[in-house]
N, C-alpha and C positions, 0 to 999 in steps of 0.2 A: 499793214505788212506783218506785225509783229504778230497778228489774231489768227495770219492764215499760216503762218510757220507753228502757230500753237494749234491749228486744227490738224495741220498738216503731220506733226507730231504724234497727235492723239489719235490720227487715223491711222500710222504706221504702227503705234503701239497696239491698238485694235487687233489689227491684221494679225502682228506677232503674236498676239495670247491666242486668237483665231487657229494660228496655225498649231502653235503649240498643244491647244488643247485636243487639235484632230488627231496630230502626231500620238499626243496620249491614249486619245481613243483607238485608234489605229493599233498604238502595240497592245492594248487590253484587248481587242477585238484577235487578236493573234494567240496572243496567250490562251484566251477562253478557247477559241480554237484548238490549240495545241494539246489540253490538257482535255477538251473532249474526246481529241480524237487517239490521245492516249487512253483514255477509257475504254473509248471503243475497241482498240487493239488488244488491249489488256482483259477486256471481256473476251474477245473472239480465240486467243489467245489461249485460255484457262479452259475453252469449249475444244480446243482443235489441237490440243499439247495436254498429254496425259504421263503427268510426271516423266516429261523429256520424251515421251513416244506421244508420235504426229496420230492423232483421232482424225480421221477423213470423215467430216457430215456431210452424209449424202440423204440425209433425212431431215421430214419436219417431224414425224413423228415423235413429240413428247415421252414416249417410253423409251425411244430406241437412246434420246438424249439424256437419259436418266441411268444409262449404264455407263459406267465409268472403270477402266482399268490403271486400276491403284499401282501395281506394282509386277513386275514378272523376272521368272530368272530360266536364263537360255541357257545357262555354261554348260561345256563338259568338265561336268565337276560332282564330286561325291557326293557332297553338300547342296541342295537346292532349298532355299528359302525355310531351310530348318528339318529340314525333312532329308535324310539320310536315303539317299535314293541311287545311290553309287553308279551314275551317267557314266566312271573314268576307268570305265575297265578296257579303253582303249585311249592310245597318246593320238591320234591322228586329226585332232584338232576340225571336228566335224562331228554331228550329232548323226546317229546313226540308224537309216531307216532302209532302204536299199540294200546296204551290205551286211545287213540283220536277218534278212530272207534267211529261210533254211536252205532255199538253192545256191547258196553264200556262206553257209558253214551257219548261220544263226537259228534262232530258235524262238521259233513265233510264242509268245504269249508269257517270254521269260522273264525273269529281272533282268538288266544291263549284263549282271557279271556273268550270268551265264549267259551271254551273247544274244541276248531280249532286245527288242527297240528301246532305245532312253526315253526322260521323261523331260516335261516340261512342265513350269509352275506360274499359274496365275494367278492375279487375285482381282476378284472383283466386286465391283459394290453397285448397290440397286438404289440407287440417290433418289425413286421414286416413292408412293407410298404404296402401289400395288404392287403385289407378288408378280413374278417372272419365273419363267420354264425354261430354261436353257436347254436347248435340243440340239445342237450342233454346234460344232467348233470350225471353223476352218482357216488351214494353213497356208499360202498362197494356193489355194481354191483345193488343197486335198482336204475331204471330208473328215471327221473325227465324229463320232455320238458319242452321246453321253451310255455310259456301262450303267445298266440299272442291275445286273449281278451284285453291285458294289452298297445297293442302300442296303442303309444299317448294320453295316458288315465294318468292323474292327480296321482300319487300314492297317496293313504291315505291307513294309517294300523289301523284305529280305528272305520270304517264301520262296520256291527253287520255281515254282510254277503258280500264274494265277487262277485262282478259283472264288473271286469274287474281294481277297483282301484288298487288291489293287487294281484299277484298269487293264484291261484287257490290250490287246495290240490296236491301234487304231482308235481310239476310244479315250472316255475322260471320266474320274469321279472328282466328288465334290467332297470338300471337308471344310467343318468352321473355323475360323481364325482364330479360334479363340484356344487352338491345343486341342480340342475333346477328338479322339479318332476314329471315332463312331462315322463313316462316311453316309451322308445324306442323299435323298433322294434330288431329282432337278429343279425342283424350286429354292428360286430365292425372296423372299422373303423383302417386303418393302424398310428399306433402312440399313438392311442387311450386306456384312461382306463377308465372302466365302475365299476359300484358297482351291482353284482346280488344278486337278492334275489327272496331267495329258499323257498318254504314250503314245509316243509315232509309232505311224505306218510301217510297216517291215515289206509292203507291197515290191514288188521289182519295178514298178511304173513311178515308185517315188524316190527321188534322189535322194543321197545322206545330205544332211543343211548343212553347207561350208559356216563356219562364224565370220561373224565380223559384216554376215548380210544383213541387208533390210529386207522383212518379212512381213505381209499382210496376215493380220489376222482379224477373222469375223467371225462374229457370234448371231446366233440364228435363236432368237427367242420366241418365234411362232408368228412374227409380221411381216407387212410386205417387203421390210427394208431388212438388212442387219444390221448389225453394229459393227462398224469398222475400226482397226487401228493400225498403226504402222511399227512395227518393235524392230531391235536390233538383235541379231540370235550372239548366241558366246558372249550374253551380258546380264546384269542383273540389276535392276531399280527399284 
């Protein structure tokens, strides 16, 4: 009696470390889980969130995921990303492309103060090792080119009229981040980040950009895909 209450024992203790150790296994198998698929998130994450602006991949393309947008500033404001570009020659809290028209009192191809389209400031970087041509910009689908008036030409944003210092209406040049204001041609360079800058459309078919929107913008570097991103305009990151 006493042999089968001691087997009896030793098979209930059995069972319990049995159980035990599954229960162990069970929460390690949870955790490795949890902590892979926080990896994964946190990868997909870093690929699909560009310093707080949503990158949309809609590509496999290897190059198109090699372009990365570092940094942008949308404000109406004097100051844009170091560059004295005086957007605030108007309070009405909207970026101004439409009501820039000269059939609107404005003046195609001007600085802001004298009632120019404003500007916009990117910056981007080529996390690949081959060079890129940035050939187009675009704003929820309004087109922008890159201004080749503007290689090698000095930028200045306080000319009365542009003649190659600065982008044209519609258009974008390219400068290095590193301060020099010599504006570049549309290569960029593998490793490379550049600072673009855009002036809006002054078209009557484009609306002025209210702030505080979310705005697509793609870059068109000569593939089937472009590069997508999603920003917030009247902000800077």
């Amino acid at each position: 009696m006493a042999r089968d209450n001691l087997k009896s024992n030793m098979g209930n203790l059995v069972s319990r470390r049995r159980r035990g150790v599954a229960e162990v296994i069970s929460s390690l198998l949870l955790v490795a889980i949890t902590v892979v698929g926080a990896i994964i998130l946190t990868n997909f994450l870093d690929e699909s969130f560009v310093s707080g602006s949503q990158a949309v991949a809609t590509s496999t393309d290897s190059t198109i995921k090699s372009i990365k947008l570092r940094a942008y500033d949308t404000r109406d404001g004097s100051d844009l990303f170091g560059y004295t570009l005086d957007n605030e020659h108007v309070t009405n809290k909207k970026l101004c492309r439409e009501s820039c028209n000269p059939a609107n009192g404005g003046s195609t191809n001007n600085i802001p103060a004298n009632n120019g389209s404003e500007f916009l400031v990117f910056q981007i970087e080529n996390r690949g090792v081959h060079p890129i041509f940035l050939k187009n910009m675009y704003l929820d689908k309004v087109n922008h080119r890159y201004d080749s008036a503007t290689a090698n030409v000095n930028f200045v944003a306080n000319a009365p009229l542009s003649g190659g210092v600065y982008p044209s209406d519609g258009t974008f040049s390219i400068l290095s981040d590193d301060g020099t204001p010599t504006q570049l041609d549309n290569q960029i360079v593998g490793g490379a980040t550049v600072n673009v800058i855009l002036k809006l459309h002054s078209d009557l078919n484009t609306p002025d950009i209210e702030l505080g929107k979310t705005m697509r913008v793609e870059l068109n570097i000569g593939k089937n895909s472009l590069a997508e991103f999603l920003i917030e305009t009247g902000d800077t990151l």
